[in-house]
N, C-alpha and C positions, 0 to 999 in steps of 0.2 A: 642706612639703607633708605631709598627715596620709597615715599609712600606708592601704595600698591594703586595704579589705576584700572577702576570698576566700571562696569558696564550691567545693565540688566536689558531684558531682550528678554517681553510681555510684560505689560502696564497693568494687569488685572488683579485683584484682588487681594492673593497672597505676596505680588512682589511688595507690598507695604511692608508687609513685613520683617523682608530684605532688607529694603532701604532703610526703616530705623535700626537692624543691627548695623548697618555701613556707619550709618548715622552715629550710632555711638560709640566710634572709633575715630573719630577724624584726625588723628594723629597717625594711624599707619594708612588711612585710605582716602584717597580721592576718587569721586561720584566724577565720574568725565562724560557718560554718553546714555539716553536710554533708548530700546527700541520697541516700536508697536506698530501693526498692521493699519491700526487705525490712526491717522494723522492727528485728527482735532485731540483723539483722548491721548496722545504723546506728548502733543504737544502742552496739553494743562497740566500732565504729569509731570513733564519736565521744569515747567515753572513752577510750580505746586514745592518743590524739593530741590528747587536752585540749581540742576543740569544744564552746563554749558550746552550741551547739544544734545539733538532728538535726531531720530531716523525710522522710515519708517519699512526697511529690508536691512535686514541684520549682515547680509553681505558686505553692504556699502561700510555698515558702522566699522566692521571690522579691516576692512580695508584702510578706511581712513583713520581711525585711531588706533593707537599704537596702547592696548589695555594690556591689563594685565591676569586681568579677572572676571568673568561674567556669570553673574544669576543666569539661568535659563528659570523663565518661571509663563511660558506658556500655558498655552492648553497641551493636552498631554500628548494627540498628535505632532506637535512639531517640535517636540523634544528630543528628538534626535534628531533632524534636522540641524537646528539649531546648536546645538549640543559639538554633533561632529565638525560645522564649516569652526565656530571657536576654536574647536580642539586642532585642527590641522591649518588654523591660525597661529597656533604658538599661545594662545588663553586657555589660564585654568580655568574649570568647569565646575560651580553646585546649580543640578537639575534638579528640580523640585520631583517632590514623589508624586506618584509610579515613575518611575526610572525611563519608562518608555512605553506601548503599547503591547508590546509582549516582550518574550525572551530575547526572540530573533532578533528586534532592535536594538537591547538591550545589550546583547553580546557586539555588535556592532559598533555601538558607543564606546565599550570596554576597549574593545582593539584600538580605536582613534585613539584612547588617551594612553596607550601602552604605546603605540605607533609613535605620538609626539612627545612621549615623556612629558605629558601633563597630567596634575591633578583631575580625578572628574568623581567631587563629592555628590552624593545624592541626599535628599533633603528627609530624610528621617532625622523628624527632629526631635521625639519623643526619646531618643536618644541622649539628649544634652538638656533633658529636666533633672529637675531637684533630685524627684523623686526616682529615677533613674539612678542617679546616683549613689543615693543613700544604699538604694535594693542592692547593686553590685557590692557595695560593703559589705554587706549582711552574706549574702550567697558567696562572696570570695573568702569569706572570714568561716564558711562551713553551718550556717546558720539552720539553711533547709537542706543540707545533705545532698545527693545527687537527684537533683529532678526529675521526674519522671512522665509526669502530665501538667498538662494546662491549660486552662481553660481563659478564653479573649473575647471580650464583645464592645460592639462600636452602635448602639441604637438608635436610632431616632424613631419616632410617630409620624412624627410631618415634616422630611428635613430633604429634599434632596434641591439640591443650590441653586437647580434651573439653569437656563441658558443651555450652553455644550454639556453639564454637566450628564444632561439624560441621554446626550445623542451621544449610541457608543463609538461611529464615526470619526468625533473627537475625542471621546473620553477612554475609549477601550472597553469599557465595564460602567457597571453602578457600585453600588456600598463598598462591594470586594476592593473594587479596584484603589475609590477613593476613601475611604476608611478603614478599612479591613487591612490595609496595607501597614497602619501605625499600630495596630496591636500586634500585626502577625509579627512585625520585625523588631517590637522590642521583646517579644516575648524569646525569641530567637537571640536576639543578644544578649536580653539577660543570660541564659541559659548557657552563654560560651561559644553560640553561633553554630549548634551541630547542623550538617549538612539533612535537608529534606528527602525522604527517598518514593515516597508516594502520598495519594490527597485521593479524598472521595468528596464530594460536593453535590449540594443542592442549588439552587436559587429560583426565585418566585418572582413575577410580575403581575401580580393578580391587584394592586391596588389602584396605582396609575397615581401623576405629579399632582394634581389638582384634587385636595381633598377641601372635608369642613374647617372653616374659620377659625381660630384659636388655638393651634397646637404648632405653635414653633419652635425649630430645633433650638437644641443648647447655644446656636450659632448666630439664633434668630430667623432663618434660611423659614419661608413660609412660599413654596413655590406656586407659583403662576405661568406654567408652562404652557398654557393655551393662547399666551399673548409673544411666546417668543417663535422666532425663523428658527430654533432647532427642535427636530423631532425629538419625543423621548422612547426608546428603544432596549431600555439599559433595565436591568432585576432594581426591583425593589426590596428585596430580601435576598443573603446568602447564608446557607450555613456548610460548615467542613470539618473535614476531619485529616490531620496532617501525620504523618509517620516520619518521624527521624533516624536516624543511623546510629543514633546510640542508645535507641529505645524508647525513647520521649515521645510523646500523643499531642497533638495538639490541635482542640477544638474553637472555631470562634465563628460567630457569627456576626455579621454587620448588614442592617438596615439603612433604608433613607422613610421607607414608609413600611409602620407595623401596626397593629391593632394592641398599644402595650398603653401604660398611663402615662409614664414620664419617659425621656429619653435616657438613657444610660450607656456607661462605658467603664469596665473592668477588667481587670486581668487578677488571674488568681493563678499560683502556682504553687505544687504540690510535689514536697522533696522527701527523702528516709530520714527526715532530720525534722522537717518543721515545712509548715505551709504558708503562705502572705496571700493576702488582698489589696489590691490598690488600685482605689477607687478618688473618693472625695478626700480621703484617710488611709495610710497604709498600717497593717496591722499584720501579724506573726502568731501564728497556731504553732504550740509545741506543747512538748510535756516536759517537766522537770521533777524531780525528787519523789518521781511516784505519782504527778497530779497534774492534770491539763491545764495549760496556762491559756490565756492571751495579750499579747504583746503590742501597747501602742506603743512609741516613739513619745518621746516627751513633745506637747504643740502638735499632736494626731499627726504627727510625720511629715516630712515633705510628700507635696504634692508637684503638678505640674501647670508651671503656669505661662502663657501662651508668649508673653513679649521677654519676659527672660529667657525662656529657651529658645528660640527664634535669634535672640544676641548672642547669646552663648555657641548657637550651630553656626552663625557668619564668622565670629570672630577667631575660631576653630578652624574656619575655611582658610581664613586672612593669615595664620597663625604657619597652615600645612604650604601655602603657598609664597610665604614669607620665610619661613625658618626649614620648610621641610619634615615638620613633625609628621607621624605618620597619621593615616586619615583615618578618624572614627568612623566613617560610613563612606568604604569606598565603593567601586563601581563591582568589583564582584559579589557584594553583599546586595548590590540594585539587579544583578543578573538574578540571582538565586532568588529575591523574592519573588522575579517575574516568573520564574519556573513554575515557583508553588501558586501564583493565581493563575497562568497558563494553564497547569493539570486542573486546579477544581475546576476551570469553566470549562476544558472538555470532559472531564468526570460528570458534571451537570447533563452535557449533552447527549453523554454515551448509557447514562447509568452504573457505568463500570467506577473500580478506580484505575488512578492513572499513576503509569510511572513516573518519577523523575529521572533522568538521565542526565550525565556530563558528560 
């Protein structure tokens, strides 16, 4: 089979990440085109990573080359856009997460790639870590019993990315949308993916982008949003509460700015069997022979770590789009997250909670 030819379409920050899982596959994939609104930064992108061709309207690219495959990895507004002219191009589709700016897009995306019979992976890529891995072991092997609660959190003190990040215009949301989205959905996968059925929700904007000097996120992100052309408009704080169909609770909170010391990010889940935490280390609360145990993994377990899992979710893509295996993260799993942040941010608004419906 002739190698897959790739396309990305948005030059910003996370498609790097893209391109070196493309990159470490050069035997099934050829890099043919990339696209960005902005000329000059397409242009140095594309020489930066040896792309024959740059464009700067995704239309044209698709027109004129004959791909096989494209990143969407804009801002989150034009991810369906983007997303559906591919898809009714005859290209597979991985859209970076959030999936789109609400449901309603969401489902829209879904139909284009059901419409053309194409792939459309969405970029939960907390899904194709180490430590992902390892966990479904343990929980398919009956380790924590059936699940019941869970608790998720994604913190920063000083972290929100600037630029579009704060204007929800672009973004959709803050924390929820762009962080809160990789805890909620692997805590949901681990667990076997039950269906959401309602969400109650807070969120706060009481700090604003521009704080004291010295507190940078895990990511480095130390915003200066009073020097950028987008507003910021987006929570600073979320927290929720999620109900599932088979009885499972699920809490998580995600910030960009908190009054906390360090930034953090955990998920802990709680089964009739045994509980885990996975954090820096993943570890296993059980009892055995009458006495409370705890359980590390030999080397504090796998963890997750950013440019392997990032290769491992392209090469996954390359894999479903080449052989057909079935998608670890397809587009109905990108519909249903957007459900569950659609309800908590009208839950937020109403004070109520909010249904989920299909």
């Amino acid at each position: 089979m002739e190698k897959c030819k790739v396309g990305i379409i948005g030059t910003g920050g996370i498609s790097n990440a893209h391109m070196t899982g493309y990159k470490a596959i050069p035997h099934l994939v050829e890099m043919t085109a990339v696209c960005d609104i902005d000329e000059e930064k397409v242009k140095a992108y594309a020489e930066r990573y040896n792309v024959p061709r740059w464009y700067t309207d995704y239309n044209e690219m698709l027109a004129k080359e004959n791909l096989d495959a494209v990143s969407v990895t804009t801002w989150n507004a034009a991810h369906k856009g983007a997303a559906i002219a591919a898809l009714n191009a005859g290209v597979n589709v991985i859209c970076e997460k959030p999936m789109a700016m609400n449901a309603e897009e969401a489902e829209e995306m879904k139909a284009a790639a059901e419409r053309n019979g194409r792939v459309l992976q969405i970029g939960f890529v907390r899904r194709y870590g180490e430590d992902a891995a390892m966990l479904k072991k343990f929980i398919d092997g009956g380790t924590l019993g059936d699940i019941y609660y869970a608790k998720a959190t994604y913190l920063r003190r000083s972290g929100c990315p600037g630029g579009w990040f704060g204007d929800k215009s672009y973004s959709g949301g803050g924390p929820l949308i762009d962080l809160g989205v990789h805890v909620m959905d692997l805590v949901r996968y681990l667990a076997g993916c039950p269906k959401p059925i309602a969400a109650y929700g807070v969120t706060y904007n009481n700090l604003g982008p521009d704080r004291a000097a010295g507190a940078k996120s895990d990511l480095g992100y130390e915003s200066n949003q009073a020097k950028s052309k987008f507003v910021f408009d987006v929570e600073d704080f979320t927290s929720a509460m999620i109900r599932f169909d088979n009885g499972m609770v699920l809490t998580v909170e995600a910030s960009f700015n908190l009054n906390i010391k360090e930034d953090s990010g955990e998920i802990q889940l709680f089964g009739t069997k045994g509980g885990t935490k996975i954090g820096d280390t993943t570890e296993f609360f059980t009892d055995m022979n009458g006495e409370f145990v705890n359980i590390t993994p030999a080397g504090g377990g796998a963890n997750f770590r950013f440019t392997q899992s990032f290769n491992a979710e392209i090469a996954h893509f390359i894999d479903c789009v080449r052989n057909g295996v079935p998608c670890r993260a397809p587009a109905e799993d990108g519909v249903i997250l957007m459900k569950m942040i659609d309800a908590i941010y009208k839950s937020a608004e109403t004070g109520h909670e909010v249904e989920i419906t299909y």
